[in-house]
C-alpha positions as CSV (number, residue, x, y, z in Angstrom):
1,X,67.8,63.9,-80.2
2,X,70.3,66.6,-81.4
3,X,72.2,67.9,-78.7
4,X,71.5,65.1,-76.2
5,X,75.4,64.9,-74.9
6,X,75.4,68.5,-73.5
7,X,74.1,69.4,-70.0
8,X,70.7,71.0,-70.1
9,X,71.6,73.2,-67.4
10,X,74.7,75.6,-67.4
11,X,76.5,78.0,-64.5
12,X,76.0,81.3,-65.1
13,X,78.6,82.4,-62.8
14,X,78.5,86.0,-61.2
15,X,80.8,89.3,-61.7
16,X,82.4,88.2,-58.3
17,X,82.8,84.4,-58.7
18,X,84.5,84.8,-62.0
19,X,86.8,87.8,-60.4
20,X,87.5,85.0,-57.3
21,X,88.8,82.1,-59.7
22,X,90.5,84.7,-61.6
23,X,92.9,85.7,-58.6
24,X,95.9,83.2,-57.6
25,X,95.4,80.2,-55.5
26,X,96.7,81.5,-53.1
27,X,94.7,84.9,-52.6
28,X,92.0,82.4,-53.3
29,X,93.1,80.0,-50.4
30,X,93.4,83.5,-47.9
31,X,90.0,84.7,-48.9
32,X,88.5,81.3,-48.0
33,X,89.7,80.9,-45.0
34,X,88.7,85.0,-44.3
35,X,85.0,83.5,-45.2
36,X,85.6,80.2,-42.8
37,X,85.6,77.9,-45.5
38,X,87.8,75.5,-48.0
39,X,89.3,76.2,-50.7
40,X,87.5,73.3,-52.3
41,X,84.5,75.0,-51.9
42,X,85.5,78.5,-52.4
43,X,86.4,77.3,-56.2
44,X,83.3,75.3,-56.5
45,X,81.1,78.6,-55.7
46,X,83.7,80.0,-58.3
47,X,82.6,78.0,-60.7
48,X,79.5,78.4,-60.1
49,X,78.5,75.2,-58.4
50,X,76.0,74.6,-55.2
51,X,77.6,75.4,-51.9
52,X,75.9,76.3,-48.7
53,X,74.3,80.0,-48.6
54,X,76.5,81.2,-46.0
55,X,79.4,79.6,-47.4
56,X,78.6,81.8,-51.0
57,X,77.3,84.9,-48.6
58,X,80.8,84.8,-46.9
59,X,82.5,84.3,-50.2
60,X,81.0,87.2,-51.9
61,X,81.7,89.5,-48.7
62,X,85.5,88.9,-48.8
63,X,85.7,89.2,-52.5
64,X,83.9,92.2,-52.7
65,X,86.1,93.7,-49.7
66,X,88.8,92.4,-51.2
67,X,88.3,94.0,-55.1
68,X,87.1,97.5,-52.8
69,X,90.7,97.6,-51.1
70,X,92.4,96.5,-53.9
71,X,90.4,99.4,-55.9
72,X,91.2,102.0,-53.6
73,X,95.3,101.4,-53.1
């Protein structure tokens, strides 16, 4: 049973949720309450964690507005 102490399963995180936790806590903590959620679970759909679909659809949104805007000026 080599291996038995590691998970079997591991987060793959996306471009965006890896971008998100990247950012300060408290960009993080504006973009989560642009999405209508926690910051508790804005960084667990950061990490790659199970959250709600909206919560995650609303999460990406803002990011991705956010790195657009950010991009642009």
């Amino acid at each position: 049973m080599r291996g038995f102490l590691q998970p079997s399963l591991r987060n793959n995180p996306t471009d965006s949720q890896t971008g998100f936790a990247a950012l300060s806590r408290h960009r993080r903590a504006h973009l989560a309450e642009a999405a209508k959620t926690t910051l508790v679970k804005a960084s667990q759909w950061a990490r790659g964690e199970a959250v709600a679909p909206e919560v995650a659809d609303a999460l990406d949104q803002q990011f991705k507005a956010f790195a657009a805007k950010k991009k642009a000026g």
